[in-house]
C-alpha positions as YAML, in Angstrom:
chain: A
units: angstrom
residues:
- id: 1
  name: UNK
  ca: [104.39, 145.17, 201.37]
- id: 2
  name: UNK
  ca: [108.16, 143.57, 201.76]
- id: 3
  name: UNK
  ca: [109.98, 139.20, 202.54]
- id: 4
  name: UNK
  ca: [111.56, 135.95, 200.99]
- id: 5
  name: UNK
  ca: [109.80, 132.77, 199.26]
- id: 6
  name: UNK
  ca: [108.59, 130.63, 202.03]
- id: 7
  name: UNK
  ca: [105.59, 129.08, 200.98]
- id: 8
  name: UNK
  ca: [105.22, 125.88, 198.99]
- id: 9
  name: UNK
  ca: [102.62, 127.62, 196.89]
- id: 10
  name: UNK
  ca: [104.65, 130.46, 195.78]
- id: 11
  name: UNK
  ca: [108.24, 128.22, 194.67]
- id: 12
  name: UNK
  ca: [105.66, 125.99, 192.73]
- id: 13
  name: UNK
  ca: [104.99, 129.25, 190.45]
- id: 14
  name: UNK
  ca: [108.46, 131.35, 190.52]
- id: 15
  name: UNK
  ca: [109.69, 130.89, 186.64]
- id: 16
  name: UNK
  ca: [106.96, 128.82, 185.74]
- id: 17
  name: UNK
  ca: [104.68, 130.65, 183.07]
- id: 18
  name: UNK
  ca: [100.88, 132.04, 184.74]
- id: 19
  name: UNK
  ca: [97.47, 133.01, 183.62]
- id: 20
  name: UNK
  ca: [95.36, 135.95, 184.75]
- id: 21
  name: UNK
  ca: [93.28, 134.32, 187.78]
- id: 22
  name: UNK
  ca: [96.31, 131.81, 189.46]
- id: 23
  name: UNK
  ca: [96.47, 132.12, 192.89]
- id: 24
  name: UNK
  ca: [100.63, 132.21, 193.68]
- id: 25
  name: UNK
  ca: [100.33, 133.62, 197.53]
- id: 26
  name: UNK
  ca: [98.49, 132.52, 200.61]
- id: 27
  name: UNK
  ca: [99.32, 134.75, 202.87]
- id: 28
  name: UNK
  ca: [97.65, 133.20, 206.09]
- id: 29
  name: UNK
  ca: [100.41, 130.74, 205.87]
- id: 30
  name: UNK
  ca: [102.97, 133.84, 206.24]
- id: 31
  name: UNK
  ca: [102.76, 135.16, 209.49]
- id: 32
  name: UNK
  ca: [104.87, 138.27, 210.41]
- id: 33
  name: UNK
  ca: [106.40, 138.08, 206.66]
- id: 34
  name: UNK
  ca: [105.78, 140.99, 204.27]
- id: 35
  name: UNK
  ca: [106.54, 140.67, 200.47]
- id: 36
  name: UNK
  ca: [106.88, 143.68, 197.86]
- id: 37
  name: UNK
  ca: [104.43, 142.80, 194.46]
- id: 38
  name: UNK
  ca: [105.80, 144.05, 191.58]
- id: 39
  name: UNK
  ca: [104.18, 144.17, 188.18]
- id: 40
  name: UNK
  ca: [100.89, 141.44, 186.69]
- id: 41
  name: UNK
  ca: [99.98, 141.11, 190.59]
- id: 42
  name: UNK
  ca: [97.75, 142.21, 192.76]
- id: 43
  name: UNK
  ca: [96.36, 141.27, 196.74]
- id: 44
  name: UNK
  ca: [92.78, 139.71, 197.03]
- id: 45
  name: UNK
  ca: [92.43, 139.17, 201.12]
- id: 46
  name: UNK
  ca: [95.06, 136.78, 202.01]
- id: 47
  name: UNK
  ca: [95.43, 135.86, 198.14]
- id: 48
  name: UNK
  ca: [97.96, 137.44, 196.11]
- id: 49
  name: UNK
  ca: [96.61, 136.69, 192.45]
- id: 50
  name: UNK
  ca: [98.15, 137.10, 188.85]
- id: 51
  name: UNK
  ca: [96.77, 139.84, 186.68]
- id: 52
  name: UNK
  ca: [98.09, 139.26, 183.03]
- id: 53
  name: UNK
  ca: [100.03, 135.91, 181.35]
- id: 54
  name: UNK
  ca: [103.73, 136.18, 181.58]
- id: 55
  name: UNK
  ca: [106.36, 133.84, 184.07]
- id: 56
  name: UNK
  ca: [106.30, 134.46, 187.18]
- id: 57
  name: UNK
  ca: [109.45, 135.92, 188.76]
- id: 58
  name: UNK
  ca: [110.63, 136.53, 192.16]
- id: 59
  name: UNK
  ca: [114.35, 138.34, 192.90]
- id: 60
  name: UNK
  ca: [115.79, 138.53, 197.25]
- id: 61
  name: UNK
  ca: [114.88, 139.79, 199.56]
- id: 62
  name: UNK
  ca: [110.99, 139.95, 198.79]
- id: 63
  name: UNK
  ca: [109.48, 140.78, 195.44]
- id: 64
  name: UNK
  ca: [107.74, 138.75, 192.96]
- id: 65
  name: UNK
  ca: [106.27, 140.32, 189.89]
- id: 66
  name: UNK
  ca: [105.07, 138.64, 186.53]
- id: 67
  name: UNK
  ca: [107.76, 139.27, 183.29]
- id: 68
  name: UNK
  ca: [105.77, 139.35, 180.30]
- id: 69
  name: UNK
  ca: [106.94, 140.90, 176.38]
- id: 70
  name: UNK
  ca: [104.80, 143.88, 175.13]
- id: 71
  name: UNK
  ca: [105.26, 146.72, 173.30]
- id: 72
  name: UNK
  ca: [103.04, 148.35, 175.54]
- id: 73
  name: UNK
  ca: [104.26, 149.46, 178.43]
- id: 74
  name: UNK
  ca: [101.89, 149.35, 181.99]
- id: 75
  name: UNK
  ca: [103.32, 151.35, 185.01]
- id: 76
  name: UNK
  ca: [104.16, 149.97, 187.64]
- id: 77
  name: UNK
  ca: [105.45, 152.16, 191.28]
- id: 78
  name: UNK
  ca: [109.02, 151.59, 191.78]
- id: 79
  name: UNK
  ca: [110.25, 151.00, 187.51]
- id: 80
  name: UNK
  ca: [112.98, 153.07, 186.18]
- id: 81
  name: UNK
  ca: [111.79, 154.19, 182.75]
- id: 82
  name: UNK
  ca: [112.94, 156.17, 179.96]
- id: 83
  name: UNK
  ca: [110.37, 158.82, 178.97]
- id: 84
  name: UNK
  ca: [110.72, 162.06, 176.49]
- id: 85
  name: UNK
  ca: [108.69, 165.57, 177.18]
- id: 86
  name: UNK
  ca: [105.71, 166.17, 175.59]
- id: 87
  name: UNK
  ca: [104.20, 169.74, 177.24]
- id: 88
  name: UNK
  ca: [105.20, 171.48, 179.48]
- id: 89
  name: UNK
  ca: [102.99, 173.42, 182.67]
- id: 90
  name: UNK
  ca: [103.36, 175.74, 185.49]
- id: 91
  name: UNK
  ca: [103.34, 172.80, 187.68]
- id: 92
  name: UNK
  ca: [104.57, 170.05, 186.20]
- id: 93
  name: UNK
  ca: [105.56, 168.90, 182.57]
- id: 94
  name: UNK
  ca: [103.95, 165.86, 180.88]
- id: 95
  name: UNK
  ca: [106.11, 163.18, 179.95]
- id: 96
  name: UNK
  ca: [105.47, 160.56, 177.36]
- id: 97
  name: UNK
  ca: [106.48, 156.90, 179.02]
- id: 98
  name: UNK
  ca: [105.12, 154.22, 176.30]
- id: 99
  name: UNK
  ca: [102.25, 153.88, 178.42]
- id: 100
  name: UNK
  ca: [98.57, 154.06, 178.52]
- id: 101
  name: UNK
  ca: [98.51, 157.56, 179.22]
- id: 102
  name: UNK
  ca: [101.03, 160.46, 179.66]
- id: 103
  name: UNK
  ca: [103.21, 161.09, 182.87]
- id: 104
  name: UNK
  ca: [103.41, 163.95, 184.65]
- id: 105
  name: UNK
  ca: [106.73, 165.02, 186.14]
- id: 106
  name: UNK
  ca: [106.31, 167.46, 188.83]
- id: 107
  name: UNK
  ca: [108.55, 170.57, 188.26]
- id: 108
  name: UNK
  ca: [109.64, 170.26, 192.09]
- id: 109
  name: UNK
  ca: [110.65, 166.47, 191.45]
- id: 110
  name: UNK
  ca: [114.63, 167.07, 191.74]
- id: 111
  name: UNK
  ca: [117.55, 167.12, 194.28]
- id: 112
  name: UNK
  ca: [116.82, 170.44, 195.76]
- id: 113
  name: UNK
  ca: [114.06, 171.39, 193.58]
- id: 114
  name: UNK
  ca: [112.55, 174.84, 194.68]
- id: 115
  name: UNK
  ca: [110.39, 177.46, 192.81]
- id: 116
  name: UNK
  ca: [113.78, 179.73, 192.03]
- id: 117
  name: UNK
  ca: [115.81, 176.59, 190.16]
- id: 118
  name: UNK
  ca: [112.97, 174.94, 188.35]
- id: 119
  name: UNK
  ca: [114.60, 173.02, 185.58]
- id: 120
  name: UNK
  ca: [113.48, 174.15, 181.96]
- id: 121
  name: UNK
  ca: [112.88, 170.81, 179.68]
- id: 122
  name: UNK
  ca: [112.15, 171.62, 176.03]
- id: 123
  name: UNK
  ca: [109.82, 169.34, 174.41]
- id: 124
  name: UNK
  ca: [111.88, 166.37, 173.18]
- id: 125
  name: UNK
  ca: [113.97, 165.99, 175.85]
- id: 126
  name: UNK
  ca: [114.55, 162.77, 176.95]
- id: 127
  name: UNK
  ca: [114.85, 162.20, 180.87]
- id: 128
  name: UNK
  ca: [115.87, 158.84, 182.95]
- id: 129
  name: UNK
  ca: [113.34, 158.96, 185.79]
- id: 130
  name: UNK
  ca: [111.50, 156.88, 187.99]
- id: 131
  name: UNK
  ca: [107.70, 156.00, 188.71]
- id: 132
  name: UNK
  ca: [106.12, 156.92, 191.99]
- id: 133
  name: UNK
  ca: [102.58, 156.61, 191.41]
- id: 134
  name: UNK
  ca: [101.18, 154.55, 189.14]
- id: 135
  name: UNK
  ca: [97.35, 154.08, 189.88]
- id: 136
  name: UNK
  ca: [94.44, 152.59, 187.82]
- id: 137
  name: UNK
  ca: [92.79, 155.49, 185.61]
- id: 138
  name: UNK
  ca: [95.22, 158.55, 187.01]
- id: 139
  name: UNK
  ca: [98.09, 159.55, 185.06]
- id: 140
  name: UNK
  ca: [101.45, 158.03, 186.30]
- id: 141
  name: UNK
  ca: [103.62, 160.28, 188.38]
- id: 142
  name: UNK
  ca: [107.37, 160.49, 187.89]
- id: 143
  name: UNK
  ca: [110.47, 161.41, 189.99]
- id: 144
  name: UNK
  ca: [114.49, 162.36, 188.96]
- id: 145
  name: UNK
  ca: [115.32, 161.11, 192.54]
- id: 146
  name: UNK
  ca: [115.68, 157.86, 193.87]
- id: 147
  name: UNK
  ca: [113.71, 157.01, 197.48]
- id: 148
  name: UNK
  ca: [116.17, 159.01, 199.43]
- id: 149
  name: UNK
  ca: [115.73, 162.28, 197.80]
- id: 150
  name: UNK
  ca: [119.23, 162.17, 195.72]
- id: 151
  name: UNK
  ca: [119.03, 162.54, 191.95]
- id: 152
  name: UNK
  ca: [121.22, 159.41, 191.98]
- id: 153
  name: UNK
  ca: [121.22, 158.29, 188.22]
- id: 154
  name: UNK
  ca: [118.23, 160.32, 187.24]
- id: 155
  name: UNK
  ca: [117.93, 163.23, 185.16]
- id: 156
  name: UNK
  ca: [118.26, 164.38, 181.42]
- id: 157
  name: UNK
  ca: [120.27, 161.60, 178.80]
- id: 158
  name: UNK
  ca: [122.03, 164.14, 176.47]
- id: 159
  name: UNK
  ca: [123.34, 162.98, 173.01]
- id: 160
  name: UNK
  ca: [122.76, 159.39, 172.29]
- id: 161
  name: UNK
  ca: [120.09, 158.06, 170.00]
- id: 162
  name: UNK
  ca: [116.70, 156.01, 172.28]
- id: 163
  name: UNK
  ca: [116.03, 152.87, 170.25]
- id: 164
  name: UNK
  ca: [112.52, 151.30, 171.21]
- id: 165
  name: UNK
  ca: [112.19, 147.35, 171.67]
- id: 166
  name: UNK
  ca: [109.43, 144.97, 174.05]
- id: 167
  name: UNK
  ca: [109.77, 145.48, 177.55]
- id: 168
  name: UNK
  ca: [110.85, 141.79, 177.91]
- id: 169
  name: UNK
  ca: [113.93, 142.92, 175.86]
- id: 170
  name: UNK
  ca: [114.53, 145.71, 178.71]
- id: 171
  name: UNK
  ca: [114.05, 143.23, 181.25]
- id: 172
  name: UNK
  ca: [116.78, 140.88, 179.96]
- id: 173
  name: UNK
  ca: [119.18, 144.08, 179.44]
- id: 174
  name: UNK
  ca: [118.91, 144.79, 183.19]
- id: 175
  name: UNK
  ca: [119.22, 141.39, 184.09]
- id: 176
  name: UNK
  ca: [122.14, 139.43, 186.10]
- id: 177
  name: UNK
  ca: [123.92, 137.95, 184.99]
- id: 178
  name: UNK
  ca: [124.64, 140.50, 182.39]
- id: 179
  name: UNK
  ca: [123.05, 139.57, 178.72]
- id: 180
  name: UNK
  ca: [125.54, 138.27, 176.51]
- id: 181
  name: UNK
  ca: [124.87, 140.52, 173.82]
- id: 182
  name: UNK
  ca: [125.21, 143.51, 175.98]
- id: 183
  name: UNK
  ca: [128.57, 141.73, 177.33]
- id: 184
  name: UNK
  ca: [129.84, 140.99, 174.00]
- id: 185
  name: UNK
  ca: [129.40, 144.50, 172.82]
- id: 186
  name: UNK
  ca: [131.28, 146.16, 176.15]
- id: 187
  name: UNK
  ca: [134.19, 144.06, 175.85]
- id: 188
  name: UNK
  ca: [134.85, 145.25, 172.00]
- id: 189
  name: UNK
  ca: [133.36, 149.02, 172.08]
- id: 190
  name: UNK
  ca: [133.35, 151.48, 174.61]
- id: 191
  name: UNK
  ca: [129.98, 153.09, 175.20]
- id: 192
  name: UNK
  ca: [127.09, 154.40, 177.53]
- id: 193
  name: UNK
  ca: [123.72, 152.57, 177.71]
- id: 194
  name: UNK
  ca: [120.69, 153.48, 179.87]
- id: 195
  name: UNK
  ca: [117.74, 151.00, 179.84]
- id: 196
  name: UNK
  ca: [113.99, 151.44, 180.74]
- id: 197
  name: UNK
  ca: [112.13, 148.79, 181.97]
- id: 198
  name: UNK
  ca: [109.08, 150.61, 179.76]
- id: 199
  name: UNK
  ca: [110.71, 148.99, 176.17]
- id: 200
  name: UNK
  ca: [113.42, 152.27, 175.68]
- id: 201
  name: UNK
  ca: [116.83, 152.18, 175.88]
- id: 202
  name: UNK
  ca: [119.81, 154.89, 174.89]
- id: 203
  name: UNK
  ca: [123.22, 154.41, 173.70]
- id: 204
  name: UNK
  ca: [125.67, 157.13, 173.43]
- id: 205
  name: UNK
  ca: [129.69, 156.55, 171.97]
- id: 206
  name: UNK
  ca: [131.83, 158.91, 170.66]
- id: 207
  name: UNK
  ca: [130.91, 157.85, 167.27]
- id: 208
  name: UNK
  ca: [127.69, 157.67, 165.79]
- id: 209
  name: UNK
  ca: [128.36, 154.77, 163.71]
- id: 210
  name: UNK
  ca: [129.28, 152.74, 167.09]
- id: 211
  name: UNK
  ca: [125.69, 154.35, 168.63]
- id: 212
  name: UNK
  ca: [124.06, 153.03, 165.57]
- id: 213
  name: UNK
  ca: [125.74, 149.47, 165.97]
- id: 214
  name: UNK
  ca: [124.93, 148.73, 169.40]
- id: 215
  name: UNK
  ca: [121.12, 150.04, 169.23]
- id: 216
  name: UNK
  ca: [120.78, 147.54, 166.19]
- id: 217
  name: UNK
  ca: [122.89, 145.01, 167.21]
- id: 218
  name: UNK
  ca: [120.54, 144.71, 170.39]
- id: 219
  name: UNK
  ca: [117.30, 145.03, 168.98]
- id: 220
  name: UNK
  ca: [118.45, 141.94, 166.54]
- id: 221
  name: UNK
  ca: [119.35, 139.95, 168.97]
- id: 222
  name: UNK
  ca: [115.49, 139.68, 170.53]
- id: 223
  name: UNK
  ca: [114.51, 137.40, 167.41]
- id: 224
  name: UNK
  ca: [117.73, 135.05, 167.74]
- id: 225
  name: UNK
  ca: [117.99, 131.94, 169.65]
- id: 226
  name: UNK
  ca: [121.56, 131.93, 171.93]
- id: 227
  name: UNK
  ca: [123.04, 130.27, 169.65]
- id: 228
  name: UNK
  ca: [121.94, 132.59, 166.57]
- id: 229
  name: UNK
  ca: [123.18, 135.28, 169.02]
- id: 230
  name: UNK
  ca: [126.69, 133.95, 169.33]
- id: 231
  name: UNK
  ca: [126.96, 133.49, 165.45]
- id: 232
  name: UNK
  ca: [125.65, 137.06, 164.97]
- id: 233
  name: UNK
  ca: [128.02, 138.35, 167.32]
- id: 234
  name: UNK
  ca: [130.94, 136.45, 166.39]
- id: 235
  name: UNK
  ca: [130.57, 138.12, 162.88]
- id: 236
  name: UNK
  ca: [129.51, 141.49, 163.70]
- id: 237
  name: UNK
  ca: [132.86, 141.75, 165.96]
- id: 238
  name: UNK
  ca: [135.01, 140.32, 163.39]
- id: 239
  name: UNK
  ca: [133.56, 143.06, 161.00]
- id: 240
  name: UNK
  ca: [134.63, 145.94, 163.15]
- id: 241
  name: UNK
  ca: [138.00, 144.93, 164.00]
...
């Protein structure tokens, strides 16, 4: 489904804080509007209801989805996670995502994949793909190629260091405007960072000790108040200098 917030019922929730059971949608009062559910949400008739506690969020053109912090990570179609292979089969290889139950990654799931250039992942690797199908009790499916068919950003993250925090941490990190921390940081230190919204995220730097700074200096900052963040950063920066 795909549109923009046009009911009173719906700007009454967006960024207000919901409970499994609140009603956010009517759609009978949307005629020939379509609207793109992200995840915590789910359609009931004309109803489009919340699934788990979190605040309710909605982003233009058309999607709404419920941001919540867990260190569990539910799939959801359409999320760009970070995920690390597990097994590997003839037809696909199984790739662990932080979620309720392994991935699979079908070995034909790449720019130009045919049987003659199937890609060969050892187990550890760590990928940067995206979720296709996530449905109740089936095992997620992933993709390295964005809805056009192009590998785009997707594919294998080599070197670095993945750190692990709540997914509400990996929401802020892809947020905009950018989050401080992760603005403080680029302005000082020059390095790479790829986030999932699963609760993963890798930095790589020509140094280790700057990979090991930024990974910290992030996960830190999730327990700190803004202000607490601009006192912690204000010293960290001074320390490198």
């Amino acid at each position: 489904m795909e549109a923009k917030p046009s009911s009173n019922l719906s700007s009454k929730f967006v960024d207000q804080v919901v409970v499994p059971g609140d009603v956010i949608l009517d759609l009978s009062s949307m005629a020939n509007q379509t609207i793109k559910l992200g995840g915590g949400l789910r359609q009931d008739g004309d109803s489009i209801s919340v699934m788990k506690a979190g605040t309710l969020r909605f982003t233009k053109p058309n999607k709404y989805w419920v941001e919540s912090s867990h260190k569990r990570y539910v799939p959801c179609a359409g999320d760009n996670v970070l995920g690390v292979v597990v097994d590997t089969k003839p037809e696909n290889f199984l790739v662990d995502i932080r979620g309720p139950a392994l991935a699979f990654l079908p070995v034909l799931a790449f720019e130009g994949g045919t049987r003659r250039n199937i890609p060969k992942f050892e187990v550890g690797t760590l990928l940067y793909v995206r979720v296709v199908n996530a449905n109740t009790g089936m095992n997620p499916e992933l993709s390295c190629m964005d809805a056009s068919g192009k590998a785009a950003e997707y594919g294998v993250l080599k070197e670095g260091y993945m750190f692990e925090s709540s997914t509400g941490l990996s929401r802020m990190l892809l947020s905009s405007p950018p989050y401080p921390v992760l603005e403080a940081l680029g302005k000082k230190l020059s390095f790479e960072i790829a986030v999932g919204i699963n609760g993963c995220f890798w930095v790589n730097a020509s140094q280790s000790s700057t990979v090991i700074l930024v990974g910290n200096a992030i996960q830190k900052s999730e327990s700190l108040s803004m202000v607490q963040q601009k006192i912690y950063l204000e010293k960290l920066l001074k320390s490198i200098q």
